[in-house]
N, C-alpha and C positions, 0 to 999 in steps of 0.2 A: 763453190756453189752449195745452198743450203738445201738438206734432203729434204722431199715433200712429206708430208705426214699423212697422208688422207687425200687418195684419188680415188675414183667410180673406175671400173674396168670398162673401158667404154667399147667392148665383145657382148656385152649382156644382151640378150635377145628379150627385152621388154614384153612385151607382146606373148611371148610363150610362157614368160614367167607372169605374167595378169592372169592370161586362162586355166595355169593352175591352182593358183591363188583363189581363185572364184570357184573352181570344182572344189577345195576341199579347206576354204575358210585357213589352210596354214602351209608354208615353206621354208625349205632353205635354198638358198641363194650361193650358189657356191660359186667360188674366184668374186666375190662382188666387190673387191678391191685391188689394185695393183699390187703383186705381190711383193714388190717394193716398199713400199707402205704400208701393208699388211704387217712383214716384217720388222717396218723401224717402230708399229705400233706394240707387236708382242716384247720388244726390248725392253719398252716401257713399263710395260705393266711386270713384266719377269725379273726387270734387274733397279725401275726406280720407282716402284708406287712402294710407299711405305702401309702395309695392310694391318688392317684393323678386323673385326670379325661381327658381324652379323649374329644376331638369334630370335627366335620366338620360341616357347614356349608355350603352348595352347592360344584359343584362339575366342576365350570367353569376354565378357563386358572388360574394357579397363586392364586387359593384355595387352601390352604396346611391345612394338619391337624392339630389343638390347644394342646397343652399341659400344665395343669396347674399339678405342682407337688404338693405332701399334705402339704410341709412347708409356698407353695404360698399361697395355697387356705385358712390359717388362717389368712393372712394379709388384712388390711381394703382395699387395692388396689386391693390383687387374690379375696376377694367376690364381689369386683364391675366388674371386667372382668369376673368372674363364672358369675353373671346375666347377661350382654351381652350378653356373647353365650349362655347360656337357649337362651337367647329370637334369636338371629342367627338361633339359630337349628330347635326351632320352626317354624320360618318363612320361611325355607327353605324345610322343612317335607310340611309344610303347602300349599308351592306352587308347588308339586310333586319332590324339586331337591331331589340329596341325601345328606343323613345330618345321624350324630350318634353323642350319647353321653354316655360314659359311665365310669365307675370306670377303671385307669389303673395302672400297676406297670408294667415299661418294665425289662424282665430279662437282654434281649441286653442291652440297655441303662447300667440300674446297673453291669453289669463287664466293658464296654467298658469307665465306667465314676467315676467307683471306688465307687459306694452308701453304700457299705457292705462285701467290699473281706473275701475271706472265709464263707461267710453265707450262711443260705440255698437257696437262689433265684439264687444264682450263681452254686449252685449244683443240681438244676432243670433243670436247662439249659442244665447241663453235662447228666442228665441222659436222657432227651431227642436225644442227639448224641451221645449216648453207641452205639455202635456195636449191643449190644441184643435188642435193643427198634428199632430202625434203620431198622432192620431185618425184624423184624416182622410188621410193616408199607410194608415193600417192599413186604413181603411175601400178603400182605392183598390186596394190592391195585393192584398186578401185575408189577411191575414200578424198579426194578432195579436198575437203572438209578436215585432213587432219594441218595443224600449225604449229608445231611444237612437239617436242623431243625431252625428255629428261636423261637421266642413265647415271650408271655406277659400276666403275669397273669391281667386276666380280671374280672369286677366285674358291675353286671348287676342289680344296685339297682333300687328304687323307680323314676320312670319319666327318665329312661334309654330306649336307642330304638337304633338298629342299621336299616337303609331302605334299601331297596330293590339294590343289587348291584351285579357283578358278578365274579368279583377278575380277572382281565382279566390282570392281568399282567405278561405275559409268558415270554415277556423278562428278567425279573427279576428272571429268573428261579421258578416263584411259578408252582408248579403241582397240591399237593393237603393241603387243606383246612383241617384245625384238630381247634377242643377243647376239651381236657381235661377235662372233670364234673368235679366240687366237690361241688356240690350244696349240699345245706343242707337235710336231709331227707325228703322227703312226699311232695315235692314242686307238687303245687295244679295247676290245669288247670287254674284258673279265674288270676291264679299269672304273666302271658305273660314271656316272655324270652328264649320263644320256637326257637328255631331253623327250618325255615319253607322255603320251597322249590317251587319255582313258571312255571308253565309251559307257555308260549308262549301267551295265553288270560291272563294273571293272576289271574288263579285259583290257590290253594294252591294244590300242589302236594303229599305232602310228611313233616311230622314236627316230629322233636325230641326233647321228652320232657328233660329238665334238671334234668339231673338222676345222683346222684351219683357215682363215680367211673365208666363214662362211656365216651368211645373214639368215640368222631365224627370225620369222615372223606367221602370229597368227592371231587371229580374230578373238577379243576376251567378251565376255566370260567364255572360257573353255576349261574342260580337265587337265589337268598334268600337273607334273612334278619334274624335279633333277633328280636322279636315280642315286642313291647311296654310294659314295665314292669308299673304295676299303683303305684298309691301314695300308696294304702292301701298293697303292698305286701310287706314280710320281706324282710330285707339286708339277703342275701344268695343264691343268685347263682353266686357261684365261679366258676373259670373256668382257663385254661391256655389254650390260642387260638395263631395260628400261620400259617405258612403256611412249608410243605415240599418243599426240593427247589433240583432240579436236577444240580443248577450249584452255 
């Protein structure tokens, strides 16, 4: 019998989790997958997404975001443009712009570009806009109106940092803000890749630590950032982040 990929924990108390959602525009969702699932989903990203890496480097006219894929990034030309933008992102972090770097595998890209048809990242995607998953995001967040899901498994290693931004892209139909945990067990405070929330002085309002098998979601435009991951923490905070989109 073939293992499932992707079940709702059908324990979730809807209802408690709407009304916190409404008091404070964001949540995490914890166990919001069968732990069955949860786990055959972290195999996936742990042991078969082949990662490529994400960056920006400031955030002026005509900065578009970097992509290096993992076939690049073995060549003697992708590790001379990989140290480049190290050094880009640094010195953009460095002089307040905004700047991220991180592990990425887009699921869009891989169906829209053929990386794996029929594999599982292309069936990630699908069960992201089920009807049942779709449902219960509407039922959480109050929002109806949202139809559609994007995402990209993401992967938050050592000298990874996303800065401080607020996803203010409305026209683009973004609503709300999600990622998918599947960070490794027991991920420790000192390890950064927290998911942290800023209020108006920039004090930290609010942070979610990366928990396994748990659903972050909150209302954009909002503050935040992924906290600077150090050299000395494991490769393991997985994730699939995206945005819900009402058009």
């Amino acid at each position: 019998m073939a293992k499932a990929l992707f079940e709702i924990n059908p324990a979730l108390d809807r209802k408690v989790l709407a009304e916190q959602f409404a008091r404070n525009r964001r949540i995490q969702v914890r166990d919001v997958l069968t732990r069955e699932t949860a786990e055959e989903i972290r195999g996936i990203l742990a042991s078969h997404t082949p990662w490529g890496l994400a960056f920006k480097a400031g955030d002026g006219p005509g900065v578009e975001p970097q992509q290096i894929h993992a076939a690049e990034a073995r060549t003697p030309a992708g590790q001379q443009k990989l140290q480049q933008l190290f050094k880009q992102t640094d010195e953009a972090a460095r002089s307040g712009d905004y700047a991220f770097r991180y592990g990425q595998f887009s699921l869009v890209q891989a169906i829209q570009q053929g990386w794996n048809p029929g594999g599982p990242h292309e069936l990630l995607l699908e069960y992201l806009n089920a009807p049942d998953f779709l449902d219960l995001v509407r039922e959480i967040t109050g929002l109806p109106e949202l139809v559609k899901a994007d995402g990209q498994a993401t992967l938050f290693g050592p000298n990874h940092f996303l800065a401080n931004h607020t996803d203010s892209h409305v026209a683009e139909g973004w609503r709300i803000a999600y990622v998918l945990n599947f960070t490794m067990d027991d991920w420790q405070r000192d390890w950064g890749g927290y998911l942290v929330f800023f209020d108006d002085e920039g004090d930290i309002i609010e942070g979610f630590r990366p928990r396994f098998n748990a659903l972050n979601m909150f209302l954009v435009p909002q503050d935040h950032a992924v906290q600077y991951v150090p050299p000395f923490a494991p490769v393991g905070r997985f994730a699939i982040t995206g945005w819900f989109r009402d058009r």
